[in-house]
C-alpha positions as CSV (number, residue, x, y, z in Angstrom):
1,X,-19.4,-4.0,-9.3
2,X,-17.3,-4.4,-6.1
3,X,-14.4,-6.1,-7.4
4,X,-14.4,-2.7,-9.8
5,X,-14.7,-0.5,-6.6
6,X,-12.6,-2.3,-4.2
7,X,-9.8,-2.2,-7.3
8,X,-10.8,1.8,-7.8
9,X,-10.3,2.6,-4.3
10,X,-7.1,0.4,-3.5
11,X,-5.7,1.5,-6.5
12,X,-6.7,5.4,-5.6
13,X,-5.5,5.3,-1.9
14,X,-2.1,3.9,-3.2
15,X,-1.4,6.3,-5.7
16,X,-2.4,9.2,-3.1
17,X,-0.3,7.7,-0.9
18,X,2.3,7.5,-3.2
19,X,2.4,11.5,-4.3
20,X,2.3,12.3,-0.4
21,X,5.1,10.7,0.0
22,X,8.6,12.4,-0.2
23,X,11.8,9.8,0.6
24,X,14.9,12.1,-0.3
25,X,18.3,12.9,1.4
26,X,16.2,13.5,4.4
27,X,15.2,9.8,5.0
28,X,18.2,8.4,3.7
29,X,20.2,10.3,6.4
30,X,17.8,9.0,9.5
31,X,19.7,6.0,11.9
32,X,17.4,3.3,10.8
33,X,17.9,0.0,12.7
34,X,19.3,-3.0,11.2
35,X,16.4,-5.0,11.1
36,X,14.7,-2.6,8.5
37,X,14.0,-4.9,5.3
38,X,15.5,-2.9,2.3
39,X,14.1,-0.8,0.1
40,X,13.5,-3.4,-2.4
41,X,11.0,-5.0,-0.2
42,X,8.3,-2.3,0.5
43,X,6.8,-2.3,-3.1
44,X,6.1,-6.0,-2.9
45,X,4.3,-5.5,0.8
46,X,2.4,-2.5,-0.4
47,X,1.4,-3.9,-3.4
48,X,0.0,-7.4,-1.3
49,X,-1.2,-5.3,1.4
50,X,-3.4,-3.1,-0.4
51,X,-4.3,-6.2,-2.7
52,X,-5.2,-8.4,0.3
53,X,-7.2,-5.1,1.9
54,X,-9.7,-5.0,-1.5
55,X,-10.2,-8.7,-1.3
56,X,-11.4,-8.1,2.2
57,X,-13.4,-5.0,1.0
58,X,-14.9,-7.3,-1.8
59,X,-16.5,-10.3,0.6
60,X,-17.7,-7.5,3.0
61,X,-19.7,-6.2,0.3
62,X,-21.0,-9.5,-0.5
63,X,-21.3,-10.7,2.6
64,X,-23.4,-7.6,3.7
C-alpha cells in the first residue's frame, strides 16, 4: 500500500505540475545564463527527483 500511494501521489504532483506549466516564446526569449543544462536534461531530473522523493515517502511510511 505505500509504494501504490507514494507512486499515486508522485505520479499526480508531476502531471499537475506539468499542466501548470506553460514554456512558450515567452521563456525561450528570457537571457538565461550559460550554465543552464539544456532542455533535454530536465525530464531526466524530474523524473529521478520525483522518483527519489516517493522512495523517501515509502520508508517514512514504514519507518513510522
Amino acid at each position: 500500500t505505500p509504494i501504490l500511494v507514494a507512486a499515486v501521489g508522485a505520479c499526480s504532483v508531476a502531471l499537475l505540475g506539468g499542466l501548470a506549466t506553460q514554456i512558450g516564446p515567452w521563456y525561450r526569449a528570457l537571457n538565461k545564463p550559460t550554465w543552464q543544462p539544456p532542455d533535454w536534461a530536465f525530464g531526466p531530473a524530474w523524473t529521478l527527483i520525483y522518483t527519489l522523493t516517493a522512495i523517501a515517502a515509502v520508508r517514512a511510511w514504514r519507518g513510522a
